[in-house]
C-alpha positions as CSV (number, residue, x, y, z in Angstrom):
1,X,98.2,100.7,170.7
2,X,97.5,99.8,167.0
3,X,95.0,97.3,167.8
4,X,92.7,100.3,170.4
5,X,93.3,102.4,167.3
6,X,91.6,99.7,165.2
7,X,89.2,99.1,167.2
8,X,88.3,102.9,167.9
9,X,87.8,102.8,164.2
10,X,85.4,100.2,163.6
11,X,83.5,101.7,166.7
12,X,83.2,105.2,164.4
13,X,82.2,103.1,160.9
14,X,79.6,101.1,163.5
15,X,78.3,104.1,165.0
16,X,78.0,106.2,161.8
17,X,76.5,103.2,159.7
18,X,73.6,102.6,162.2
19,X,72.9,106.9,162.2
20,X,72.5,106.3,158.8
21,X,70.2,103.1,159.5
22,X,68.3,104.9,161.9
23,X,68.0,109.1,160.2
24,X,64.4,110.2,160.0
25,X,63.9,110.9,156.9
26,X,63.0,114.5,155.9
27,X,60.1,115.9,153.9
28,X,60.1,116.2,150.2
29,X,60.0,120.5,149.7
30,X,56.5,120.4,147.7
31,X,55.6,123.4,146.0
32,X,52.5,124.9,147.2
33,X,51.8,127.9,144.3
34,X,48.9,130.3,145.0
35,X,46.9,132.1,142.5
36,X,46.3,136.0,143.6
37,X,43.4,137.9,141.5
38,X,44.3,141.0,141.2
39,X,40.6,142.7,140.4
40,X,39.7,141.0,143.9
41,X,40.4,143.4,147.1
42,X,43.9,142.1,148.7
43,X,43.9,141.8,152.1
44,X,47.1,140.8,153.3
45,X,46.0,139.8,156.8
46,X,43.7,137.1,155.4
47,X,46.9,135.8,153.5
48,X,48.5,132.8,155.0
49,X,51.8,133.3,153.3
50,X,53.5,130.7,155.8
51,X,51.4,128.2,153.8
52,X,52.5,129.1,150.4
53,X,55.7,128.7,148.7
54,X,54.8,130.4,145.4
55,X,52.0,133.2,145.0
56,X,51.2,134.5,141.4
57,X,49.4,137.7,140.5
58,X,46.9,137.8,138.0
59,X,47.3,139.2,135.2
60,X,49.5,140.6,133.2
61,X,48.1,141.6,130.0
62,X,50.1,140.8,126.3
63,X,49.6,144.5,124.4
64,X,51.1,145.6,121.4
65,X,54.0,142.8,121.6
66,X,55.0,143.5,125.3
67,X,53.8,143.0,128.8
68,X,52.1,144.8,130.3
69,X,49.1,146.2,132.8
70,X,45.3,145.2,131.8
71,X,43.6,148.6,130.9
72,X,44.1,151.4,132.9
73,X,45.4,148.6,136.5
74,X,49.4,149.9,136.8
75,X,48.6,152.0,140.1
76,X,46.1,149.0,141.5
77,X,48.9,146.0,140.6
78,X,51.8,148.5,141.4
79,X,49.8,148.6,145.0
80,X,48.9,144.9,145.2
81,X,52.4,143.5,144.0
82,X,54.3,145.9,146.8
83,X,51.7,144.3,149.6
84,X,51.9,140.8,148.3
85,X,56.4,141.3,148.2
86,X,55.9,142.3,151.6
87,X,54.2,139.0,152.8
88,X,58.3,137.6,152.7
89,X,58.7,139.8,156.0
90,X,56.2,136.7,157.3
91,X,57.8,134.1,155.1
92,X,61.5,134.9,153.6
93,X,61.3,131.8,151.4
94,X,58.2,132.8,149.2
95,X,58.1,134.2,146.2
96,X,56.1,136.6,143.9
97,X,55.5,136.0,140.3
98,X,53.5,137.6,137.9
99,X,51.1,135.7,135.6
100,X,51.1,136.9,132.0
101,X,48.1,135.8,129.9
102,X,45.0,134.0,131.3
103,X,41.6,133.3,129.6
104,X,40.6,136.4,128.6
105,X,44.0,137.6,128.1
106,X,46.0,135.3,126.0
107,X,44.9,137.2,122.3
108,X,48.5,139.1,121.9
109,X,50.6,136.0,122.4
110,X,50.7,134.3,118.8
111,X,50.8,137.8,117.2
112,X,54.2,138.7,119.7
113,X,56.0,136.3,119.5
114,X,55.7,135.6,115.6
115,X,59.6,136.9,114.8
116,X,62.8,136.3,116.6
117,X,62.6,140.4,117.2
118,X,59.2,140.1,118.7
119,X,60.2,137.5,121.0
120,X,63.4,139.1,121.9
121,X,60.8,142.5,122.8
122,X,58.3,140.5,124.5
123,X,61.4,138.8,126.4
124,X,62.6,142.1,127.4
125,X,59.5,143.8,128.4
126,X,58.7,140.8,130.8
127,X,62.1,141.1,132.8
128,X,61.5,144.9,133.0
129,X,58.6,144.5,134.6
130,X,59.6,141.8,137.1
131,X,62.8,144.5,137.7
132,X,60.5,147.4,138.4
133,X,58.0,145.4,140.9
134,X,61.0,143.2,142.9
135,X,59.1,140.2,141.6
136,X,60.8,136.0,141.9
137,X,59.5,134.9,138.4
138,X,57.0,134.9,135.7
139,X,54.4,132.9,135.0
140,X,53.0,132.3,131.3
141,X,49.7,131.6,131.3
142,X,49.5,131.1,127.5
143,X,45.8,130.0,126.9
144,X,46.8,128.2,124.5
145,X,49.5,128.2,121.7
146,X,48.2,126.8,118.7
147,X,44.5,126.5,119.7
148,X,42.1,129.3,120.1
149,X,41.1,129.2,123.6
150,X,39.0,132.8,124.0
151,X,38.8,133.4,120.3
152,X,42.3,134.4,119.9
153,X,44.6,134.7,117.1
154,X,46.8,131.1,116.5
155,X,49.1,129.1,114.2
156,X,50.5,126.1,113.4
157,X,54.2,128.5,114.2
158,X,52.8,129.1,117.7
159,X,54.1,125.2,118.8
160,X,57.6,126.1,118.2
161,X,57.5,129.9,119.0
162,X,56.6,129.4,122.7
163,X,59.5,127.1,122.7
164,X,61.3,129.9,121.7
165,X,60.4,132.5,124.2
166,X,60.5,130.4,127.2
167,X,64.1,129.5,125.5
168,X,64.4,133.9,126.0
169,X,62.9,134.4,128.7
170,X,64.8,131.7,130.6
171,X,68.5,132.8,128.9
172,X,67.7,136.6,130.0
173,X,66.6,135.7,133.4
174,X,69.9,133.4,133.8
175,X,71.9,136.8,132.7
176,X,70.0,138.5,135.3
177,X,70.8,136.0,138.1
178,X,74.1,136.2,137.5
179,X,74.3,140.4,138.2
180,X,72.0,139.4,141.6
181,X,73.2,136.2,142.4
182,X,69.7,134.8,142.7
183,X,67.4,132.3,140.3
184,X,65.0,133.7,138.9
185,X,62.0,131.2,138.1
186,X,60.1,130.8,134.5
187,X,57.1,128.8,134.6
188,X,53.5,127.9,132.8
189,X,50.0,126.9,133.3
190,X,49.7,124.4,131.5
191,X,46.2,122.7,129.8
192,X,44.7,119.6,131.5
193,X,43.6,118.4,128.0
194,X,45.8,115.7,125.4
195,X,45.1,118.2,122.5
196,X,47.6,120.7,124.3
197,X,50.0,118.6,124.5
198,X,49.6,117.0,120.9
199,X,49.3,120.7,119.5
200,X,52.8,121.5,121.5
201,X,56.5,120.4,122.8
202,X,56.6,120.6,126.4
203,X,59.2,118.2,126.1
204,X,61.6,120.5,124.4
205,X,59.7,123.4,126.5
206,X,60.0,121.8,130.1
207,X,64.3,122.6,129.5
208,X,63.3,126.0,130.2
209,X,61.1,125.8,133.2
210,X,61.2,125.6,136.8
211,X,57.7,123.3,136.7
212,X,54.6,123.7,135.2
213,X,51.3,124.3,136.9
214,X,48.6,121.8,134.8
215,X,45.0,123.2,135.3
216,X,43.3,119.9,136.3
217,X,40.2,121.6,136.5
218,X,37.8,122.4,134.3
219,X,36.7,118.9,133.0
220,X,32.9,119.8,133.0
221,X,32.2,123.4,132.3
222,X,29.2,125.8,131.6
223,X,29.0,124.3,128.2
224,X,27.9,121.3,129.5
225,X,24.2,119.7,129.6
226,X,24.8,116.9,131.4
227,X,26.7,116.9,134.7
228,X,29.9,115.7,136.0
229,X,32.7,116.4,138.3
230,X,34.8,119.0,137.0
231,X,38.5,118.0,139.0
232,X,38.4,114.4,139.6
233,X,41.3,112.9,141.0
234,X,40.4,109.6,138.7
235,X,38.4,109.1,135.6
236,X,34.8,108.1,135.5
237,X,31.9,109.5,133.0
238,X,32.1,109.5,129.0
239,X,34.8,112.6,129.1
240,X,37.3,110.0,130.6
241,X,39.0,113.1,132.1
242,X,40.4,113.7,135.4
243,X,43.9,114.9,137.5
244,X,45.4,111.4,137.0
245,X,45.1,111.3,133.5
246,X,46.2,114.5,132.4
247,X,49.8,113.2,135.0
248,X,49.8,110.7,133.1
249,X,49.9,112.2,129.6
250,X,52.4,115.1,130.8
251,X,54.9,112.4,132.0
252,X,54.2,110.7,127.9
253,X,54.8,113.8,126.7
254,X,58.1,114.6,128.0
255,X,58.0,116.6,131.8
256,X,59.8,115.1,134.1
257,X,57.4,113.9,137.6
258,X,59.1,116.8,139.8
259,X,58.4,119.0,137.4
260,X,54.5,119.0,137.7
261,X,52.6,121.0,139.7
262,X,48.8,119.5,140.1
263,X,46.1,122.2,139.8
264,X,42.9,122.5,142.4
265,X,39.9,124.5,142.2
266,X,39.0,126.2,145.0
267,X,35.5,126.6,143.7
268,X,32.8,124.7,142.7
269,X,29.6,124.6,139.7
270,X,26.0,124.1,139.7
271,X,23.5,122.4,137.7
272,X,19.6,122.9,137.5
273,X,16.8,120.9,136.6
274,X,18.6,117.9,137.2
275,X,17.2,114.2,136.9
276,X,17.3,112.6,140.5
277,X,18.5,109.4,138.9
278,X,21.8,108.4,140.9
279,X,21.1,111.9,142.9
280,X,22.2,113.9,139.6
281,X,25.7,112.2,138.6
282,X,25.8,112.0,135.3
283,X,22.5,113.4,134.4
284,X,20.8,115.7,132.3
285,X,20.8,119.4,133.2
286,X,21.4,123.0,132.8
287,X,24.4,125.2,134.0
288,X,23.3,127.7,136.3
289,X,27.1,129.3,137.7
290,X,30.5,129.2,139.7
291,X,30.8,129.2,143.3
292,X,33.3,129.4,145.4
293,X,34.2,126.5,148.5
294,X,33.2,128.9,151.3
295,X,29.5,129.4,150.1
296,X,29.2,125.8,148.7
297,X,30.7,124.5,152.2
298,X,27.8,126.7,153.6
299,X,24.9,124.9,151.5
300,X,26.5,121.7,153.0
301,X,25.5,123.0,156.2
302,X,21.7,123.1,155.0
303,X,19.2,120.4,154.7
304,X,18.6,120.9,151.7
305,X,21.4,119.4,150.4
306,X,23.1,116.5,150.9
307,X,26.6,115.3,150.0
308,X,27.8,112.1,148.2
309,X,31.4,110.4,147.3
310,X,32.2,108.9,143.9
311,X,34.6,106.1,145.0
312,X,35.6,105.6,141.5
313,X,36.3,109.5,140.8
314,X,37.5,110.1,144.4
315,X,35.1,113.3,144.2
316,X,32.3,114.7,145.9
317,X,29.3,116.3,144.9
318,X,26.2,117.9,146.2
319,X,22.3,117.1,145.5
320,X,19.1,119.2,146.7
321,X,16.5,116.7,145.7
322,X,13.9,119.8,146.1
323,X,15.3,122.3,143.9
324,X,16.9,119.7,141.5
325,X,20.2,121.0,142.0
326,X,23.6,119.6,141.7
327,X,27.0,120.4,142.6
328,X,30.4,119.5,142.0
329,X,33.6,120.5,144.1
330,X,36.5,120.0,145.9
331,X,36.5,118.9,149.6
332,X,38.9,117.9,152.5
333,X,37.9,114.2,151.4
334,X,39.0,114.9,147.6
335,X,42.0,116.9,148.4
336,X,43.7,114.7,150.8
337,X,43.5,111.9,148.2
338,X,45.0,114.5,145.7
339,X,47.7,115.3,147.8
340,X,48.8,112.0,148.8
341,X,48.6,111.6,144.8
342,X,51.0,114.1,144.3
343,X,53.3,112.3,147.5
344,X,53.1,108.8,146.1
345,X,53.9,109.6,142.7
346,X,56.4,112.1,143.6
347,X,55.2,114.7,141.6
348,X,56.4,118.8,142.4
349,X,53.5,119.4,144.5
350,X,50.0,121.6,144.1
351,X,48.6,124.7,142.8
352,X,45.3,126.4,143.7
353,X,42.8,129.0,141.8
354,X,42.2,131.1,143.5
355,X,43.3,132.0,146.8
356,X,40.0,134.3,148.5
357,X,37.8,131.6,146.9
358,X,38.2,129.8,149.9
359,X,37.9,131.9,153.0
360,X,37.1,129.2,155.6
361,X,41.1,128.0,154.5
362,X,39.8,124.4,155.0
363,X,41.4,123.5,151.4
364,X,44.6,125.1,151.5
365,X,44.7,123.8,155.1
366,X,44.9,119.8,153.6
367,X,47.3,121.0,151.4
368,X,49.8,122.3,153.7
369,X,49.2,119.6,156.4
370,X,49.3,116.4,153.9
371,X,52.6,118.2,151.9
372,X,54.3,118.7,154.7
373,X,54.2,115.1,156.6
374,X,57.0,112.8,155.0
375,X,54.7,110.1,153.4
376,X,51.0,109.5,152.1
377,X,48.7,107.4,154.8
């Protein structure tokens, strides 16, 4: 009897070691964080929620040392944040956060948060407005402590004052939990440039944060007379920019590889006047504007322009030899190899600006597909 007991035994340690041997392993819950404009009509039919894990409003507007609306907006985001909560009846796991800050409305930041009592009401402000509109989180959009992005007021102090009120926000959000028995999420955009991470601590600031969205976008702007991709996944050009290195120099700098969210454009610019010479890469030119995917995916459609891959970037870009045109964007192509990026360096997964700026859905499409399969091709 001892010995069928025994051998019963081993038969369960066997049987249980080759399970183990043989269990599929499960997919890696990537964040997929959407960017909502909130001055853009909200359709919420046009919203694939299922697709998104993380949507944030924007903005929320720093005034007078507290968050708030931008201008006269409370009845338009009061409307717009109820329709977006009610995207969780198609998808319980998403949440809502609000974006405070942005390019153009980053000014009141340095100013608010200059004494412990200003953080503490700036703190305060931002959970009562996350209480009154049933939101998951807020976002901080800080463009950018101690550097002037938009012309707006900075100092040296900034560096270790948004330390301090993510170190707030994320104590009085904790306290909050606790009454709701829920986690509450803090996070940032963060700058896909080295000077805003030399010029801050997200070392010390990462503590405080679920993960931090890095805008790796934006390499070649309107201020630009000469052209180049403006969200390679690798460098190439003089810049020496792309989404790789500005990884690279978040993980030097202190934030942990789950902790970082990569940024992706869902829009495009365009260059005039452009030398033909390697079909514009690279080349002299003048900024013309912003477009989003959809209508740059319809000028691919055209003859007159034809479409070309920078192996070395992993980017596309668009040249009309006869208007002299050239135009840099993000594809399928480019955002499968970003994705499998993100995968094979085990990063916390993407974020997108800005969500109707792609109504053919073909980008967030890659993103969801490639996030959800359990390993990069």
């Amino acid at each position: 009897m001892k010995n069928i007991v025994l051998a019963f035994a081993l038969l369960v340690v066997v049987g249980c070691k080759k399970a183990e041997e043989t269990k599929i392993p499960t997919a890696k819950a990537y964040h997929v964080v959407g960017y909502v404009a909130g001055w853009k009509k909200i359709n919420p039919k046009k919203i694939p929620a299922e697709k998104l894990t993380h949507i944030n409003y924007a903005f929320a507007d720093v005034a007078n040392g507290q968050v708030s609306y931008i201008g006269d907006n409370r009845e338009r985001d009061s409307l717009n944040l109820i329709t977006l909560n009610q995207l969780k009846d198609r998808n319980p796991d998403l949440k809502v956060l609000i974006s405070i800050g942005g390019w153009t409305h980053s000014k009141g930041f340095s100013d608010a948060v200059l004494t412990p009592e200003g953080i503490d009401q700036l703190t305060q402000s931002g959970v009562d407005f996350l209480i009154k509109h049933q939101l998951d989180g807020l976002d901080f959009d800080w463009e950018y402590p101690s550097i002037p992005g938009d012309n707006n007021p900075y100092r040296p102090e900034d560096k270790e004052n948004f330390v301090a009120l993510l170190k707030s926000v994320r104590e009085a959000l904790d306290s909050l939990g606790n009454l709701h028995q829920k986690h509450y999420l803090t996070t940032i955009a963060s700058g896909g440039f080295r000077r805003y991470l030399e010029e801050n601590d997200l070392g010390k600031a990462q503590q405080y944060l679920d993960f931090i969205n890095i805008m790796a976008y934006d390499f070649y702007t309107a201020g630009d007379e000469v052209t180049g991709h403006h969200a390679n996944l690798f460098p190439n050009g003089a810049k020496g920019r792309s989404a790789e290195t500005t990884v690279k120099e978040h993980l030097e700098f202190g934030v942990p590889a789950e902790k970082i969210v990569v940024g992706v454009p869902f829009y495009g610019r365009m260059w005039e006047q452009v030398d033909p010479t390697d079909h514009g890469l690279f080349q002299s030119g003048k900024f013309k504007m912003g477009l989003p995917y959809h209508q740059i995916y319809a000028l691919t459609k055209t003859s007159a322009y034809e479409r070309f891959w920078d192996e070395k970037a992993a980017a596309p870009y668009l040249y009309s030899a006869q208007d002299s045109t050239w135009i840099t964007y993000e594809d399928p192509e480019s955002m499968k190899a970003k994705m499998d990026f993100i995968k094979t360096n085990s990063l916390g997964g993407a974020m997108f600006w800005e969500l109707s700026e792609d109504n053919t859905r073909q980008l967030l499409d890659v993103i969801h597909e490639e996030l959800n399969s359990n390993s990069p091709e």
